[in-house]
Backbone as CSV, one residue per row, in Angstrom:
resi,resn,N_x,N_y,N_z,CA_x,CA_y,CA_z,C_x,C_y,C_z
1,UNK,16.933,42.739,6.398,16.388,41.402,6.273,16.835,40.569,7.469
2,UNK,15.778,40.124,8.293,16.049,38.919,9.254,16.762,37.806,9.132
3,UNK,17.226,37.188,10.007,17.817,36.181,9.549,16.469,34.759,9.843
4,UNK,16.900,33.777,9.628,16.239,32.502,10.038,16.133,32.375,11.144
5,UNK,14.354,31.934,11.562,14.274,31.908,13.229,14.609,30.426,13.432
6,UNK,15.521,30.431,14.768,15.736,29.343,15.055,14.704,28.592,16.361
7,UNK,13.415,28.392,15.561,12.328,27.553,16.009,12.834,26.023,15.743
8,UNK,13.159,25.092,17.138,13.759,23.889,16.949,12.315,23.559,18.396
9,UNK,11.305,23.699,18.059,10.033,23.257,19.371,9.858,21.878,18.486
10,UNK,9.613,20.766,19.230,9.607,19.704,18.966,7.954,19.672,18.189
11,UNK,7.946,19.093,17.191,6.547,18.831,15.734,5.690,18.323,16.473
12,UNK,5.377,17.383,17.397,3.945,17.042,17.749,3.427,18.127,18.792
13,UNK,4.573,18.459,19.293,4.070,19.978,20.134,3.224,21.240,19.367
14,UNK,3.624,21.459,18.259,3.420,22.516,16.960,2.207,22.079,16.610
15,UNK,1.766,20.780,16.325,0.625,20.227,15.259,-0.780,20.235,16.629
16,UNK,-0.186,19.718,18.110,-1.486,20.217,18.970,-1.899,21.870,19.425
17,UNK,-0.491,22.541,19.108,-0.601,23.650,19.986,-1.258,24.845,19.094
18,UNK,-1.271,24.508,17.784,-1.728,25.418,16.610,-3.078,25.011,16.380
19,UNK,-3.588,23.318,16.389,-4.582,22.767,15.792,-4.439,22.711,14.074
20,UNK,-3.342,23.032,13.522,-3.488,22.639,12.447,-3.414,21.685,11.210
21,UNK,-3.746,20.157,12.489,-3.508,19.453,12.214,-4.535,18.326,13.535
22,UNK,-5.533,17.144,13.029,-6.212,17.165,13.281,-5.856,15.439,13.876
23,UNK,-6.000,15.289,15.109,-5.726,14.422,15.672,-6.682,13.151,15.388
24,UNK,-6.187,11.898,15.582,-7.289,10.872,15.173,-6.884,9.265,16.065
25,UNK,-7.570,8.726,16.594,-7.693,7.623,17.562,-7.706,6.306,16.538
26,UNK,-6.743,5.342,16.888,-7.360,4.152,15.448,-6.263,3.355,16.217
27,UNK,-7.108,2.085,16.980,-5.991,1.332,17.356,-5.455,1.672,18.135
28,UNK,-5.843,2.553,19.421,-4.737,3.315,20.617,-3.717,3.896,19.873
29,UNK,-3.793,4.213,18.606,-2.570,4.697,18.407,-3.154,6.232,17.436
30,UNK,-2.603,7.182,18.302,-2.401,8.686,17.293,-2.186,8.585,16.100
31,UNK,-2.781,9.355,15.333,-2.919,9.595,14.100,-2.827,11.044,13.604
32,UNK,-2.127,12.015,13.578,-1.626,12.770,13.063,-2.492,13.191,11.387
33,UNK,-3.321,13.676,10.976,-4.054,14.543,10.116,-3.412,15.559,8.883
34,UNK,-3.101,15.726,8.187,-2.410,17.045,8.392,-3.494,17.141,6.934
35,UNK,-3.969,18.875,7.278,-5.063,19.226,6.340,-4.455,19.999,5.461
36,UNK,-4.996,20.954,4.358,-4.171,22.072,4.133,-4.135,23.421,4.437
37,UNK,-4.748,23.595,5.692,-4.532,24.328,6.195,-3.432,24.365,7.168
38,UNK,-2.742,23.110,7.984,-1.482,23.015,7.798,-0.398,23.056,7.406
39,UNK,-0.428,22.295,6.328,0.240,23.298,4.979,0.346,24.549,4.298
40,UNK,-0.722,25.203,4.269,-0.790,26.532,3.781,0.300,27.272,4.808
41,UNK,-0.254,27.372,6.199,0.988,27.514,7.329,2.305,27.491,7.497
42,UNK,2.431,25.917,7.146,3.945,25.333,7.226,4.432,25.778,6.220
43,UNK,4.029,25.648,4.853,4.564,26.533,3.837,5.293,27.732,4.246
44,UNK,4.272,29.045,4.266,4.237,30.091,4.355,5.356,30.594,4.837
45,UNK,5.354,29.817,5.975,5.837,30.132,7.075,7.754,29.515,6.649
46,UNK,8.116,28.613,6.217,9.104,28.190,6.051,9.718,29.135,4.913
47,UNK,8.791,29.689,3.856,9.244,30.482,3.094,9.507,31.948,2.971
48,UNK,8.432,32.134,3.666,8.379,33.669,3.795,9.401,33.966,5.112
49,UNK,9.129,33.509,6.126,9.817,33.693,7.360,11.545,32.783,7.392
50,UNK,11.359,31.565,6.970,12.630,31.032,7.012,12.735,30.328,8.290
51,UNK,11.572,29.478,8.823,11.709,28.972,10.380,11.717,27.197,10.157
52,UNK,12.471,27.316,10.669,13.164,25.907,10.919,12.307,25.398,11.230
53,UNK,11.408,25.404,12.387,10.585,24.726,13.018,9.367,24.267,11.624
54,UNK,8.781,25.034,10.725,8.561,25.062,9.723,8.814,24.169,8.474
55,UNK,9.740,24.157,8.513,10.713,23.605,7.335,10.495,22.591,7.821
56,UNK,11.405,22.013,8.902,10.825,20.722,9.603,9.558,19.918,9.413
57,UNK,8.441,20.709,9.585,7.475,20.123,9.743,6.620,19.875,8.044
58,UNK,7.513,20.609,7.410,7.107,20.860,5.733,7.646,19.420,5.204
59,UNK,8.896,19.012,5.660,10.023,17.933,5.320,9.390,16.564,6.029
60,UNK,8.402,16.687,6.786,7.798,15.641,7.628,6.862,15.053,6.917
61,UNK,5.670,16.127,6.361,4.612,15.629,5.315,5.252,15.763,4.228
62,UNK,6.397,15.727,3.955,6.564,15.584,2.599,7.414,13.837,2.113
63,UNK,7.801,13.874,3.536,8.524,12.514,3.520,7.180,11.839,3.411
64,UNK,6.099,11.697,4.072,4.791,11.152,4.001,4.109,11.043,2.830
65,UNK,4.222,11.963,2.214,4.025,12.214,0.742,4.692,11.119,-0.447
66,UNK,5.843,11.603,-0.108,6.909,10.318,-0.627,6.896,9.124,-0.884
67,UNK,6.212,8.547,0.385,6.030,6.981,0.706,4.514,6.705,0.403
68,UNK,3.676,7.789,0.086,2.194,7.417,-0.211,1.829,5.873,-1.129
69,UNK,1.843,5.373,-0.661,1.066,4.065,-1.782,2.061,3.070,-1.664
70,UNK,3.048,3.183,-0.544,4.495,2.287,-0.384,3.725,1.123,0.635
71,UNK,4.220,0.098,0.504,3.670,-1.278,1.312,2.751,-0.910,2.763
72,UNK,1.420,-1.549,2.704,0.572,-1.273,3.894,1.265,-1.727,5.084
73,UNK,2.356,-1.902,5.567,2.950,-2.199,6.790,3.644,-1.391,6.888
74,UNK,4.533,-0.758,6.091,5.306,0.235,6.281,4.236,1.563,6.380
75,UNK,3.714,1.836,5.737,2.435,3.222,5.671,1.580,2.675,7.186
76,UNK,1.430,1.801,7.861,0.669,1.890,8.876,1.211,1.702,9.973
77,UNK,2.364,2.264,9.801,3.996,2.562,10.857,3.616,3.981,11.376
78,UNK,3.450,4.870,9.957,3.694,6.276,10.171,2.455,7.207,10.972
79,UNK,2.606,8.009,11.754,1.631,8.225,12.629,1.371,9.611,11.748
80,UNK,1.558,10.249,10.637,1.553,11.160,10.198,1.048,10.753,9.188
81,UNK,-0.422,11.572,8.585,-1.102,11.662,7.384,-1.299,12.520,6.543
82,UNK,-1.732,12.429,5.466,-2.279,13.494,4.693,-3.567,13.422,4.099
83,UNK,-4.607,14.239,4.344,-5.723,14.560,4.425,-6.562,13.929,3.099
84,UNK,-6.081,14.407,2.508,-6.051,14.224,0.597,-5.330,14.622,-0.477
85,UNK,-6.224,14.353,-1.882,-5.135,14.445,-2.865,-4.951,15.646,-2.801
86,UNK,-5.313,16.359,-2.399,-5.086,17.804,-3.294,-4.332,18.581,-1.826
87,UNK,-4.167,18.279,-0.117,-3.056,18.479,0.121,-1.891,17.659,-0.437
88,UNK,-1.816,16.928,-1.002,-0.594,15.952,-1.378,-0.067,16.997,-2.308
89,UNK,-0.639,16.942,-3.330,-0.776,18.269,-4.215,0.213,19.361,-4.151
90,UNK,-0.367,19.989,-3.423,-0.236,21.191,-2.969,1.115,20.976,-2.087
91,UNK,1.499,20.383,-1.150,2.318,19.623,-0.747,3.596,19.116,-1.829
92,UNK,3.865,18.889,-2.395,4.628,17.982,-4.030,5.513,19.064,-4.638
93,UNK,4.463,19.958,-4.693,4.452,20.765,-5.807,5.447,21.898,-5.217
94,UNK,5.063,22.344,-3.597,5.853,23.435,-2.981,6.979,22.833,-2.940
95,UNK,6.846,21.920,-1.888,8.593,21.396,-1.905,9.363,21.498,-3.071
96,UNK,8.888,21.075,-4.143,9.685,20.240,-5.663,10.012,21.853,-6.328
97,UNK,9.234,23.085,-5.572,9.254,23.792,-6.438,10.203,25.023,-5.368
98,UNK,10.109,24.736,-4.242,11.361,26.279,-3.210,11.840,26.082,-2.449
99,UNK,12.239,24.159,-2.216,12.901,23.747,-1.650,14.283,23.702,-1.862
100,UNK,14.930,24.541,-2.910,16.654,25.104,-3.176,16.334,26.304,-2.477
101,UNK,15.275,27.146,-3.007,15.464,28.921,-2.247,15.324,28.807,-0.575
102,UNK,14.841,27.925,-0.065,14.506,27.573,1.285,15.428,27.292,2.167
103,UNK,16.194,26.606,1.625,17.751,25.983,2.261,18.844,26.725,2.058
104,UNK,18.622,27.520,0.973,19.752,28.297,0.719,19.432,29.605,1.622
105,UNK,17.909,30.068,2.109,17.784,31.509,3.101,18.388,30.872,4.107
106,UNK,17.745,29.465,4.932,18.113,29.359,6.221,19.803,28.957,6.133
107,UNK,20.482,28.774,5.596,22.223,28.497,5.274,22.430,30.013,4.942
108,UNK,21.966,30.791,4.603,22.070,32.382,4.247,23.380,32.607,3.156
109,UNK,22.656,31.383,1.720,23.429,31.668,0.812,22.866,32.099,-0.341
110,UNK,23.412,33.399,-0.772,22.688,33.826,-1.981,22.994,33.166,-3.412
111,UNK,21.703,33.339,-4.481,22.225,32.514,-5.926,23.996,33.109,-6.292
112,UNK,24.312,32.106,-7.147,25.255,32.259,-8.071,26.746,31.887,-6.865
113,UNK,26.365,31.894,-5.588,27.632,31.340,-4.694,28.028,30.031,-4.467
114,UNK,29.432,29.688,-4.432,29.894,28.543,-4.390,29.380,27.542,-3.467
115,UNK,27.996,27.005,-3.633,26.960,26.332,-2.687,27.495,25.387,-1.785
116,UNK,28.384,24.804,-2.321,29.028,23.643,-1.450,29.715,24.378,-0.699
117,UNK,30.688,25.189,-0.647,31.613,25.019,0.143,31.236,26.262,1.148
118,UNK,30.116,27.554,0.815,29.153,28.015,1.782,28.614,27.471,1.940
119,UNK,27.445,26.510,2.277,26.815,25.789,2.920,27.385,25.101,4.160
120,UNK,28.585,24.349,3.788,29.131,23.477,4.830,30.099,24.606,5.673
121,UNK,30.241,26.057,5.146,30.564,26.519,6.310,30.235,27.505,7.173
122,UNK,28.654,27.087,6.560,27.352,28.049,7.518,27.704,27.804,8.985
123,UNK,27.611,28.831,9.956,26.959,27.821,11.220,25.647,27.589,11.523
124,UNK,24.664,27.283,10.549,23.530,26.727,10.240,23.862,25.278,9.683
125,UNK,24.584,24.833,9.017,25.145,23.886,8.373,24.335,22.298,9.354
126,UNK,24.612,22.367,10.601,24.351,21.417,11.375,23.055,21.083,11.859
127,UNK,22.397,22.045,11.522,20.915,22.054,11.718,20.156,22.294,10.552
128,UNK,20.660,22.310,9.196,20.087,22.233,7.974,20.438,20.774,7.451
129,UNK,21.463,20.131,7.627,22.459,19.117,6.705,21.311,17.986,7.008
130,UNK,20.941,17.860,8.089,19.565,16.505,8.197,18.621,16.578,7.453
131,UNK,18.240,17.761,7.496,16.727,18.523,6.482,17.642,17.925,5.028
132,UNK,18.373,18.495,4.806,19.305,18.359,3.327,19.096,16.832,2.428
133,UNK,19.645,15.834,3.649,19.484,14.464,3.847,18.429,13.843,3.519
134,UNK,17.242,14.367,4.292,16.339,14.112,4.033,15.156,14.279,2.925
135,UNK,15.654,15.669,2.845,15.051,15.981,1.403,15.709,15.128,-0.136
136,UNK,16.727,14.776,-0.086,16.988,13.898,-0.810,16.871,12.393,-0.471
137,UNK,17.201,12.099,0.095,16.431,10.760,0.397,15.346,10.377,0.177
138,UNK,14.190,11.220,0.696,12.617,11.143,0.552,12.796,11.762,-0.843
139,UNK,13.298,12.432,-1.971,13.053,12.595,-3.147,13.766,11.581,-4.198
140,UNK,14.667,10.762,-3.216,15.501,9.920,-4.443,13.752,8.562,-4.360
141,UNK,13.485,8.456,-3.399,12.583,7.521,-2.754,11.040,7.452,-3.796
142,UNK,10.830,9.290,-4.113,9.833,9.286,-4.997,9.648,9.160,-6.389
143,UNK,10.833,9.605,-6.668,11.675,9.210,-7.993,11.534,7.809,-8.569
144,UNK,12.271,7.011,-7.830,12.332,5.402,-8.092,11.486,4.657,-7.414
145,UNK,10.268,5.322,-7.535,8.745,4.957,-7.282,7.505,5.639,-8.118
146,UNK,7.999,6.346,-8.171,6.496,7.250,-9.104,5.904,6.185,-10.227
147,UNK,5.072,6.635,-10.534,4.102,5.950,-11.844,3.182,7.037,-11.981
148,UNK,2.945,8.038,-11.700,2.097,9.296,-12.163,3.046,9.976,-13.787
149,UNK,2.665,10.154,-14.488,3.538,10.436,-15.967,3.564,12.143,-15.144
150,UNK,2.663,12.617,-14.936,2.842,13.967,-15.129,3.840,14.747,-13.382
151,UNK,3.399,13.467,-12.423,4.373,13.703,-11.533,6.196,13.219,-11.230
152,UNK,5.829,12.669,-12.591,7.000,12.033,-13.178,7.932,13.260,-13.601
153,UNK,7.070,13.423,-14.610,7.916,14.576,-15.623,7.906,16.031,-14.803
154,UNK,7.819,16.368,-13.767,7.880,17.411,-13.048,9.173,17.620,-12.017
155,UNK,9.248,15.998,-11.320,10.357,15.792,-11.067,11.755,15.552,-11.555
């Protein structure tokens, strides 16, 4: 078994150089797309493979996700979109649902191990702990915001 590729190529580089993600003009200002066929990708790819670069970009629309329906000044900050409901969806649902098995391949800790104190002494640790951060942050964020009952009770 491989370990985690350490793909650290900077995300707007990834989203032109693949096309899977569909650029948009509004206001001189970029607009960032992301379809699900982006997702299907970024998924895949973060799970099956374990690539950072991936994960990253999974943790990007998902923070986007997060903030969906959050004040029109703050949402017309973010240069990153999501297509529709059903990438949101699809999107929600992966994260909420292999985002422990995900962090724990690229930290290369197996179930039932003392998570804390392998984790922090991965030498992955420093390049996961932001992702970590963030994934809780952007999930404490959706939490003490939701009003969907059934995306409620999932979380």
């Amino acid at each position: 078994d491989a370990g985690p590729e350490d793909s650290d190529s900077d995300s707007s580089e990834e989203y032109e150089d693949r096309g899977e993600a569909k650029r948009l003009g509004k206001d001189r200002k970029k607009i960032i797309l992301i379809d699900d066929g982006a997702i299907t990708t970024w998924c895949t790819a973060a799970l099956t493979k374990g690539s950072l670069g991936a994960v990253k970009n999974v943790l990007k629309a998902y923070r986007v996700g997060c903030h969906y329906g959050d004040d029109d000044d703050e949402t017309n900050q973010i240069s990153v979109r999501l297509s529709d409901s059903n990438v949101f969806n699809q999107l929600m649902l992966f994260v909420l649902k292999n985002v422990d098995t995900i962090f724990r391949r690229l930290l290369q800790i197996e179930s039932g191990q003392k998570e804390t104190e392998k984790a922090m002494q991965s030498k992955k640790w420093t390049k996961v702990e932001p992702l970590v951060k963030s994934y809780l942050g952007n999930t404490l964020h959706l939490v003490s915001n939701v009003t969907e009952p059934g995306l409620a009770a999932y979380v």
